[in-house]
N, C-alpha and C positions, 0 to 999 in steps of 0.2 A: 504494500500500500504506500502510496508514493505522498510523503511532508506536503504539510501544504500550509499558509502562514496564516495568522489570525487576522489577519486583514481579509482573506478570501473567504472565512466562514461564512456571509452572510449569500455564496454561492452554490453553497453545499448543504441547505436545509433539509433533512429527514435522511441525508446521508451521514455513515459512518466513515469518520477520516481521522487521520493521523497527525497529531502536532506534536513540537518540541521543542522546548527551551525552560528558563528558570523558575524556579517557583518564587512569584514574587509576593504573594503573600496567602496563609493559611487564617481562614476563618472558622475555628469548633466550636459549632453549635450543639445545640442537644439530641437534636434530631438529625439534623444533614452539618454536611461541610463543604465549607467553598473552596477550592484549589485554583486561584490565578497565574496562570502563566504568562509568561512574559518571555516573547520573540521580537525578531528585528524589527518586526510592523507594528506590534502594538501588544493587547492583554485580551486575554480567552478567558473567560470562566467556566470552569469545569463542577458542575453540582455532583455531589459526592454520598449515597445513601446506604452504598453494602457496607457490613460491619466489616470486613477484611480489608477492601480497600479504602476504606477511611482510618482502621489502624496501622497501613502503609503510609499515610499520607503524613499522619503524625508523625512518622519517624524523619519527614523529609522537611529539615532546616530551610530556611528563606534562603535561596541561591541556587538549591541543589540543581540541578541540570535533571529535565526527568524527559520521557515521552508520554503522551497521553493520546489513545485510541477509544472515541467516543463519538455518540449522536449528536446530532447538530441540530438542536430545538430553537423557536424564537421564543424572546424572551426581551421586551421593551427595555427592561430594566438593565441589562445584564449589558456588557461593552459590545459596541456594535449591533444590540438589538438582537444577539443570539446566544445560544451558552450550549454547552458539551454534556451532554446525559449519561448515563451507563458508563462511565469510564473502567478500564484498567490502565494503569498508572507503573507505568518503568521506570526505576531511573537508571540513570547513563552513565552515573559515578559515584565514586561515595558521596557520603552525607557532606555538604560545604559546612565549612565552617562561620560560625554568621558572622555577618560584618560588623564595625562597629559604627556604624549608622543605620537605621529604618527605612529598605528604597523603596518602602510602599508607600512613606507620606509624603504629600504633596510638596514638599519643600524641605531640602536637603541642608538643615541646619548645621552641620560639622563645621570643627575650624577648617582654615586654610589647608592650617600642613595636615590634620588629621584626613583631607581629600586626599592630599598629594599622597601620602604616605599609603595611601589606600585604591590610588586611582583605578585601576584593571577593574574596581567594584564602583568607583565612583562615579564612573563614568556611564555607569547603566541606568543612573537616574534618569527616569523621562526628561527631565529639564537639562540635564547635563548630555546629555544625547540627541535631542533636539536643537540646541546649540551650534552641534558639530553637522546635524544634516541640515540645517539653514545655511551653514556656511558652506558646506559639498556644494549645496544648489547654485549659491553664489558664483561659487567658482567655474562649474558648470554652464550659468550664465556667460562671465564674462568670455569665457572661451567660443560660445557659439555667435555669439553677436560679433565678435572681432572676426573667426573664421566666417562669418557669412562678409564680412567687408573687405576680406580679401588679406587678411594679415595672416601671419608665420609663426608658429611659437616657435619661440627658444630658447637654449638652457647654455647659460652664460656659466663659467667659473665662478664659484665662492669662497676661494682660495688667491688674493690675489699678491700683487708684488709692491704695490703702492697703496695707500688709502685713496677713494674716487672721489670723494667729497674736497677734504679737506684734511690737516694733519692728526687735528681730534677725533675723540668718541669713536676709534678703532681696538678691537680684539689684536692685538700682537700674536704672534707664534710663530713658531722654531721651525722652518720648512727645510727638513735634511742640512740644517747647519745654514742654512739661510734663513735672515727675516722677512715673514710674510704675514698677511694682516686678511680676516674676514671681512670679506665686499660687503660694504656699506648699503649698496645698490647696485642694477647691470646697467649704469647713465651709459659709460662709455663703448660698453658693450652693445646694448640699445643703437649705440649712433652707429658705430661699426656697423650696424646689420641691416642698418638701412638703406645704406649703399648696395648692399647686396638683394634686399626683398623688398626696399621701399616701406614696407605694413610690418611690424613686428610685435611680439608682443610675449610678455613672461609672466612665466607663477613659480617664485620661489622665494628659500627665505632669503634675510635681508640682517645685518648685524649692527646693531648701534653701541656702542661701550657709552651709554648713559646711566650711570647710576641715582635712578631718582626716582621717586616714589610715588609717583602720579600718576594718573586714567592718563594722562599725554605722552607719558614717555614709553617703549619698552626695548628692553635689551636683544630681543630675536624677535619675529614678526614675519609673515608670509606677505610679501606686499605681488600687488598686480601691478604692472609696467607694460606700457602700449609707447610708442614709437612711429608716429608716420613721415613722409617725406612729400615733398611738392605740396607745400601748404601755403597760403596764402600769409596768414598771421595766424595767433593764437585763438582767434574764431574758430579756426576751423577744426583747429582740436577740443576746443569746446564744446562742437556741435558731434565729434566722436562719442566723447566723454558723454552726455547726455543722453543719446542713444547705447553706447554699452551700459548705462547704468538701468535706463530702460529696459533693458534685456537680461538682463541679472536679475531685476525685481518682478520679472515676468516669469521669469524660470523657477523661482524662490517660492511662488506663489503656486506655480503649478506642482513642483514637487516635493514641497516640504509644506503643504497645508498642514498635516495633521501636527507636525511640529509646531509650527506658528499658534496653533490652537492649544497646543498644550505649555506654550511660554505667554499665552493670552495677550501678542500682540498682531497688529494689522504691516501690512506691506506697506510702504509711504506711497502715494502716488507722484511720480514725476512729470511736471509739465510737458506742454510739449516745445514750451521755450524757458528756458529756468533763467528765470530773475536775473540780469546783472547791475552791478552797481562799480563807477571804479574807486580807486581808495579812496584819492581825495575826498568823494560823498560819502563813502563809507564810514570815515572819520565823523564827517559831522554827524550822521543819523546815530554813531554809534556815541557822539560826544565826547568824543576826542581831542584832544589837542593837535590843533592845523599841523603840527611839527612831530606828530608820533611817527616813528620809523616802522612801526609795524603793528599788528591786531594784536590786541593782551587778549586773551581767554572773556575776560569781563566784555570787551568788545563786539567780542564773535558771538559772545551770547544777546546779546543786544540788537545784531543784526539778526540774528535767526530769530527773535520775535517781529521784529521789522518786515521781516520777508512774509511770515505767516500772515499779520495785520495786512500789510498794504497790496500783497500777491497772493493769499492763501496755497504758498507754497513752502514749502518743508526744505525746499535747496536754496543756497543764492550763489551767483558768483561775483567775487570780488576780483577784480582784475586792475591792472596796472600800478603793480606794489611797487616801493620805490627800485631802484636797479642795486644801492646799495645794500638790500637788503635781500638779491636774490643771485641766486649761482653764478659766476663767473662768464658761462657759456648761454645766460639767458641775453634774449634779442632783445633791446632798448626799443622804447615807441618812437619812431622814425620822426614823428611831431610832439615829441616832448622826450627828447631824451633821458630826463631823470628817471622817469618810471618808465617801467618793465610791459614787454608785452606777453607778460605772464599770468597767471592767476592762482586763485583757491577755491575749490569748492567747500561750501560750507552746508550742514546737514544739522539742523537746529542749532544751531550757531557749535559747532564743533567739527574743526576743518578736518576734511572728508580725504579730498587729494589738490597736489598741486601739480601746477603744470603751465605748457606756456610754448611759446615759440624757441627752437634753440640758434642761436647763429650756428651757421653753416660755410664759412667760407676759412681757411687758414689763417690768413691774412689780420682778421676778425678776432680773431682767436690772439694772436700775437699782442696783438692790440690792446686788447682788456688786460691781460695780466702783466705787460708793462705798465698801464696805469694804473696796475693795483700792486704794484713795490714786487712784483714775482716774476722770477727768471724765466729769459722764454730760449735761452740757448738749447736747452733739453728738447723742445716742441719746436725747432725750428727746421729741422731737416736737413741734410745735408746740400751743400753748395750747388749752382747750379753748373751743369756743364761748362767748357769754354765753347763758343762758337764755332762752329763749322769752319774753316779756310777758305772764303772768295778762290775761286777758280781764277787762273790767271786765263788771261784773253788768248785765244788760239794765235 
C-alpha cells in the first residue's frame, strides 16, 4: 500500500490508506484516544478505540516516528475535515526521547540557545517550519521570474583573495599559507558575468564580520543578487526589481498558503508602480535634517508610514542617495552629480535591497578612486602597445 501525505486524505474518503510520520501529540481519554500525526504537509488525526492498540499508542513518546494504516472518515472537526478510523499503529523506531519543548503548542516558547541546542526537533514546529517553506517559495520565486527574463544563475567563489566591498567587516583565513577572506558579496563577480550573459543572477551566502546585535545586522545571510546590462539608468533596474519581487510574492502565495496561515500572516501586495521618492524629499517627509548623509532607521520608519498614508503601499523607493555615501563603482546622476543614480527599497520602512546603476567604463573606474585618496596603479592595466611602424613609401 503505497504512503500517501495528510494533505491528500481528504481524497481518499471510505478508503483504507497508509500514512507516516511523528507522533505529535497523544490525547487519553476515557473512552477513545487521539493519535496526531505529523508529516511534511501537515496533521492527520487518527481516532483510537481497540484496547491493544491504544495501549501501543501509550507507549509511543511525542516524536516517535510510527506508521498508521486506517479508514478515512469525514469529520468537520478533525484537521482537514477528515480523521483515520480503525487504525493499526507501527512504529518505525524506538520510543524518541521527548524533547524539551511541547511541538504541539501553538507557540514555541524555549530560549534561544535551548532551540539551537535542540534544533533537528526544533525545527518541526509548524511555525519554525513554515518559516523555512515561505522562504523555499521565495527563492523559488525569484528564480523563475528572473529565468522567464532571460537571466543566468551563477555560483560565484566565496572564498576570495581580496575583500569586495571594502577593507572592513571581513572573515580572515589561512588559504594553504595564504590570506584569504569570505566574499562579502558576488559585486565583482556579478559585473564579470555580464559581459558574458548580459542577465545574471545569484543565491548564495554572503559574509559580513559585523558584530552587532540588531534585527539590521547579520554575520552570514543568503542574499539574492541580479545583475543586468544595457540599461538605460537605474529605472530600469527598478522596474526589474519590482516585477521579481512580484513574482516571489506570487509564488509565496501559491505554494506556501498553508504556511502563511499557520504564521497568520497575508502576502503584501505590490503595486504595479511602487512609490518613488528621491532623498532630498525623503529627508523632508521623513524630517530630517537638509544635510543628513543618509536614512537613520527612525527615518525609514517614517517613510514607510508615509508611503502607506499617501500611496496605500507597503514599498517605497528612495533613490538618489548622496554619491558619498554609496559604493565607489555607483553611477553619479549625470544632472546633479552629488547624488547617486542608485536606490533603496524600503518595505514598511525597513530597507529591503539596494541597488542602482553601476559605471561601466575603465576609464570611470580610474577616476572615482583617484578622487577618493585610492591607488589605481593595481586596476590600471598594463601599458598600451607601441605603435605599429609607418611603412616606408615604395
Amino acid at each position: 500500500m503505497q504512503r500517501i501525505l495528510s494533505s491528500q486524505l481528504t481524497a481518499h474518503v471510505g478508503e483504507t490508506v497508509r500514512i507516516a510520520g511523528h507522533v505529535h501529540r497523544r490525547r487519553l481519554l476515557k473512552s477513545v484516544a487521539f493519535l496526531i500525526v505529523r508529516d511534511a504537509a501537515g496533521l492527520a488525526q487518527v481516532v483510537v478505540t481497540d484496547a491493544a492498540v491504544r495501549a501501543a499508542v501509550e507507549t509511543l513518546p511525542e516524536e516517535t516516528v510510527v506508521e498508521v494504516v486506517a479508514t478515512v472518515v469525514v469529520n468537520a472537526t478533525a484537521p482537514a475535515g477528515v480523521e483515520l478510523t480503525a487504525p493499526t499503529v507501527r512504529p518505525l523506531g524506538a520510543p524518541a526521547e521527548p524533547p524539551p519543548f511541547d511541538l504541539y503548542r501553538p507557540a514555541l516558547t524555549a530560549t534561544l540557545p535551548t532551540q539551537l541546542d535542540n534544533a533537528p526537533v526544533a525545527l518541526r514546529h509548524p511555525t519554525r517550519s513554515a518559516a523555512l517553506r515561505i522562504s523555499a517559495a521565495a527563492v523559488a520565486g525569484f528564480r523563475a521570474a528572473l529565468d522567464a527574463r532571460d537571466f543566468v544563475e551563477i555560483h560565484t567563489p566565496k572564498v576570495v583573495g581580496s575583500s569586495t566591498e571594502s577593507g572592513a567587516n571581513v572573515f580572515a583565513l589561512d588559504w594553504f599559507g595564504r590570506p584569504a577572506y569570505l566574499a562579502q558579496s558576488p559585486q565583482f563577480y556579478k559585473q564579470l558575468m555580464v559581459g558574458v550573459f548580459e542577465r545574471v543572477y545569484e543565491v548564495g551566502p554572503v559574509f559580513r564580520a559585523e558584530p552587532h546585535d540588531t534585527v539590521r545586522h547579520l554575520a552570514q545571510y543568503t542574499s539574492l543578487d541580479a545583475e543586468l546590462g544595457f540599461v538605460t539608468d537605474h529605472r530600469d533596474v527598478m522596474a526589474v526589481l519590482r516585477d521579481t519581487l512580484a513574482g516571489m510574492l506570487d509564488t509565496v502565495a501559491d505554494r506556501a498558503g498553508a504556511a502563511l496561515a499557520t504564521l497568520d500572516v497575508a502576502v503584501p501586495e505590490v503595486p504595479a508602480e511602487i512609490p518613488a521618492v528621491h532623498f532630498t524629499e525623503a529627508l523632508k517627509i521623513a524630517g530630517a535634517p537638509a544635510d543628513e548623509p543618509d536614512l537613520a532607521p527612525v527615518h525609514e520608519r517614517a517613510l514607510g508610514e508615509w508611503a502607506r498614508a499617501e500611496h496605500g503601499s507597503d514599498f517605497l523607493f528612495v533613490t538618489g542617495y548622496p554619491m558619498a555615501k554609496r559604493p565607489f563603482y555607483t553611477h553619479p546622476d549625470p544632472a546633479r552629480p552629488a547624488y547617486s543614480n542608485g536606490f533603496d527599497l524600503l518595505f514598511r520602512g525597513l530597507e529591503l535591497v539596494t541597488g542602482g546603476q553601476r559605471l561601466h567604463r575603465h576609464a570611470d573606474y580610474l577616476a572615482v578612486l583617484a578622487a577618493r585618496g585610492e591607488p589605481v596603479e593595481p586596476y590600471a592595466g598594463p601599458s598600451p602597445p607601441p605603435p605599429l611602424p609607418t611603412p616606408s613609401p615604395p
